[in-house]
Each structure stands twice: as C-alpha cells, then as structure tokens.
FIVOSE-710679 format. One record per residue (C-alpha): residue in one letter; x, z, y. Coordinates in steps of 0.25 Angstrom, whole numbers, plus 5000, padded with zeros to 4 digits. Layout:
<pts>
AXZY/...
</pts>
This chain:
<pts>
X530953575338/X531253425343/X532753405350/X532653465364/X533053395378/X533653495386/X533853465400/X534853535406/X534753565424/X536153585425/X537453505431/X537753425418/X539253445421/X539153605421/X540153655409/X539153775404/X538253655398/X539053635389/X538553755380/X537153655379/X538053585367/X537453705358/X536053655360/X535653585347/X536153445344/X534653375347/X534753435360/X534553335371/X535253395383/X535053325397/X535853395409/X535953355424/X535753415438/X534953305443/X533453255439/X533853105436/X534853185427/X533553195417/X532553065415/X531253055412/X531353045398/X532253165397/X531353245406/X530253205396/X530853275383/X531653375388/X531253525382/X532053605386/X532853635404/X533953685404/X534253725420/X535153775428/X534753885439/X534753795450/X533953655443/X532453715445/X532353615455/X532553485446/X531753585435/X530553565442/X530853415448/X530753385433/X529653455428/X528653375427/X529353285416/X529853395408/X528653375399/X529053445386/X529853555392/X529753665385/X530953775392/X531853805403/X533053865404/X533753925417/X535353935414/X535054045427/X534354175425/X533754165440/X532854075439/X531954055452/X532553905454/X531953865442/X530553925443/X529753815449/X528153835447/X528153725437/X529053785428/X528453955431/X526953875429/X527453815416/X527453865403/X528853835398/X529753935396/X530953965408/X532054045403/X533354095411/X534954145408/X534454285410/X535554385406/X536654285405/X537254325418/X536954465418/X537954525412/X539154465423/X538054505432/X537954645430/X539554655428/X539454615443/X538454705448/X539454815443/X540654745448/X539854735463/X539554885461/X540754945457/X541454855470/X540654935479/X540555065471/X542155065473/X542054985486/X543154895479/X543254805493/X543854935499/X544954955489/X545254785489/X545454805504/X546154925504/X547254845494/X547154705503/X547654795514/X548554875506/X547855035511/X547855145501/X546455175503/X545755285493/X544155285496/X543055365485/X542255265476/X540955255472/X540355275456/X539355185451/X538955305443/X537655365448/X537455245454/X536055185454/X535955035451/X534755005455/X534254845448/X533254765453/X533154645442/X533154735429/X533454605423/X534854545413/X535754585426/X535054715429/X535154765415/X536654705412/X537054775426/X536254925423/X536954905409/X538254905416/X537855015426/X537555125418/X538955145412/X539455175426/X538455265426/X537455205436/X535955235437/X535155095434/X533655075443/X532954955439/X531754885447/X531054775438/X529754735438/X529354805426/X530054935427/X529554995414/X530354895405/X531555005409/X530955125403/X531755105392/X532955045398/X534255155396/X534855065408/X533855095419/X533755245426/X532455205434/X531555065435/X530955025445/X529654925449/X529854835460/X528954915466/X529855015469/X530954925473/X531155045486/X531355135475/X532555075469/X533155025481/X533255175485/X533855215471/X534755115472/X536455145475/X536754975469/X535554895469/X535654765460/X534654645462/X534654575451/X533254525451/X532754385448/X532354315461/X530854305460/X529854285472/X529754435470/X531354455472/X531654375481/X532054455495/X531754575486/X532754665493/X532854665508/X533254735521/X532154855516/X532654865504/X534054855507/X533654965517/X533455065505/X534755065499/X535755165500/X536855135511/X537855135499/X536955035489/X537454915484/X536554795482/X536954685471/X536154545472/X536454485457/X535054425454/X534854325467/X534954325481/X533654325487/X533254455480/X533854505493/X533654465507/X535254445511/X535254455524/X534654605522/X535754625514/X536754585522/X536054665533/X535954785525/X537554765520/X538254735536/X537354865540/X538154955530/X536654985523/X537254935510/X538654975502/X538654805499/X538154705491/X538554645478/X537854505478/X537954395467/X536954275472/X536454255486/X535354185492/X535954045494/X537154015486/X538153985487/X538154095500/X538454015510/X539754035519/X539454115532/X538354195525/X538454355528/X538754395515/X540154355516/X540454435527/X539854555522/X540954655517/X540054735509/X539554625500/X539954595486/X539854445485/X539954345472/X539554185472/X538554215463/X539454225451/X539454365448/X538854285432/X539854185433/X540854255421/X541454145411/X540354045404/X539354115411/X538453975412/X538853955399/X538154085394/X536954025402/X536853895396/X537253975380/X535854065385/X535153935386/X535753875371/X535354005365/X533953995369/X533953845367/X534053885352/X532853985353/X532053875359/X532353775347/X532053875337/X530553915343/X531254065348/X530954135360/X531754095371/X532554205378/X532554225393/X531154185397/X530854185409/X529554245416/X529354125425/X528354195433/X529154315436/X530454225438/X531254295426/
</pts>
C-alpha cells in the first residue's frame, strides 16, 4: 500500500496526539480544528480521518473533496455527531473507540450504586455536623441491575455486578445473542422495555443515542420504577427526558440519580440538577482516569496497523443502526 495522509479533526495542540508518532514514518499527518486547516490538495490525497467526537460538522463540510477516502475513525464511541447522511449513504468504513472507556465507566456505575445502597451523603453529613448517627444499609446483593445498551459499558458493569451478587437484566435489540451469556439472568427485547423497568431495583442506560433512543425513558416510564430505584444515565443524555427526571426525583418517586453526561454540556449554571439532593452528578468525566485520550488515540494506531496490512478493522461501526 502507497504512504497514507491522515487527516487529523482535532485541536492540533491536544497532548494525547502525540501517540500518532507510532504511525509509520511515510505517514503524512495533517491536524487542525479549522477547514482552511486542510487545503485542497491535501483534501485530495488524503486516505484516511481521524476525528474527534465533536468535528462531524467539518467532516461533512469537507466531503465532497475527500475523493480517495477510504476510512474514518471516531476518537468517541458515541457517534451520532459524525453521522451525516453522506457518510451513513457511503460505502466507507466508520469505526469508533468502543470499549475504551468502559471499563472507568462501569467502575462508576458501581461507585454511583454503592453511594446510594449506603446512602454515603447521610453518613458525610452526619461527620460535617459532628452527630453519631447509626442507620441500617442497603446490600447490592440480590439486587437487580437492570441494562439497557448491552454494549462494552453494560457488559464491563454486569462483570462487576455479579461478585456483589447482583442479578443482571439486559434489553437489546437482539435479545438472543445472551442465551449463552453466564453475566445476564434474563434478556429482554425493546419490546418489553415495560418489563424490565418493573424488574429493575438500579436501572443503567447505557445505550447509544439513536433516533430510536433518544427520549427513550420518560415520565411513564420513570413511573414504573420502584420508589427505592436508582437510575444511572452513562450513555448520553437524551436517552431520557430530564425534566421528567427531575420531576420524578423532587417528587420522592425515585431513591436518586447517578448521571454522567447531560443534554447540554457543560449543564449550565441555574439548571435544576444542581439543586436536586438526590442526585449523583459528575462533569461528564466519570472516563476521565489517567491517559484515558491517549488509550483512544493508541485504539486508532492499532487499527492503523490492521488497515496497512489489508486486516480487518476492529470496531466497525453499523452506520445505519448508529453503533
């Protein structure tokens, strides 16, 4: 195969791209965050995009002069910026940091669990006001950790779940792929979303966010949760309608929330969240552990490598479904 140009939709000054100086020495790499960043000519022969999450919109401004094209790469693993109808319609390849993240993801979903299973709030204001207060605890044994996403996140976090002894429900769109799974008690299809809800004592969304998903949980389905359920947003934030959940949560309908990303971001100041005591709430960084872009960028050499060599490359992504 002939040199490649990469072309990199990314703030040329970001540290984690510095782990592109493994791509081999032929390897033309042009970055910026801007389109007169890339010229015509460069457009021209590049083979290969390299974006960030949030670049779909220069993505598609350049397009039409990517002419010999041949893969993308998202350094995200949601991808519904990226997916502009030029690139779903086409026939090259898009493929995603799946899985990277999930691991600090699931260590969260447990963390966000455990703080309401022990009510932890309770026993830090209990020390700020210096009161001897004993209360009984929750177990997350017995528990039912109901999924919907049964993807990297919801497998890392059932992985984590059973040895507390939890019982793991998982809705996905193709339910049968668990038969075999030792981490799942009972699939569900999305179908039967009503079913898990009902089952579900900490309900984790971890979906992609797909026209399908998006306001996927609302006020009726918040409705069908136990009093004591816990709901965990660590996919995106439109898979549920917030101002339901902040309904449901100010109501006492809901034990709390453990939420990791948010329908505008950053959340701006005054939004009710903040004033909600029963809440969770993380900047959307419950991924951000040490090098964590780097391990993104290291996914993206690794499967540089497969694409010189003619290999399969890992983490395609079904454009149509939006994962």
């Amino acid at each position: 195969m002939s040199p490649s140009t990469v072309l990199v939709l990314h703030s040329p000054a970001a540290r984690h791209l510095a782990v592109l100086d493994r791509l081999p020495p032929d390897t033309r790499i042009v970055a910026g965050d801007r389109p007169d960043a890339f010229s015509a000519a460069v457009r021209a022969e590049a083979d290969v995009v390299l974006a960030a999450g949030t670049f779909g919109p220069l993505l598609r401004e350049m397009w039409p002069d990517l002419i010999r094209l041949r893969w993308v790469h998202s350094l995200a693993a949601g991808l519904e910026a990226l997916l502009f109808p030029e690139l779903v319609e086409s026939s090259i390849p898009l493929t995603n940091s799946r899985g990277v993240f999930a691991r600090a993801l699931s260590e969260f979903a447990i963390a966000g669990m455990l703080h309401f299973s022990k009510d932890l709030p309770r026993m830090e204001r209990s020390r700020r006001d210096h009161r001897w207060d004993p209360y009984d605890v929750d177990e997350l044994h017995g528990r039912v950790l109901a999924i919907v996403g049964y993807g990297e996140i919801g497998r890392e976090t059932a992985a984590r779940a059973k040895p507390f002894g939890m019982k793991v429900h998982a809705l996905r769109r193709r339910p049968e792929l668990s038969v075999a799974d030792s981490l799942v008690d009972r699939s569900f299809a999305p179908s039967e979303l009503n079913d898990l809800l009902d089952s579900a004592d900490y309900l984790l969304l971890s979906a992609a966010l797909t026209p399908e998903t998006r306001g996927m949980i609302g006020a009726a389905h918040l409705a069908r949760l136990k009093p004591s359920a816990v709901v965990l947003n660590l996919g995106r934030g439109p898979l549920i309608v917030e101002g339901d959940l902040v309904a449901a949560l100010r109501a006492g309908a809901l034990r709390g929330a453990v939420l990791d990303v948010f329908d505008v971001e950053p959340l701006p100041a005054g939004h009710p969240f903040y004033d909600v005591d029963n809440v969770l709430l993380s900047p959307h960084s419950a991924d951000h552990v040490a090098n964590w872009m780097e391990a993104a960028v290291e996914l993206f050499v690794e499967n540089f490598e497969h694409y010189r060599a003619g290999k399969p490359l890992k983490n395609i992504v079904n454009k149509t479904h939006g994962y």
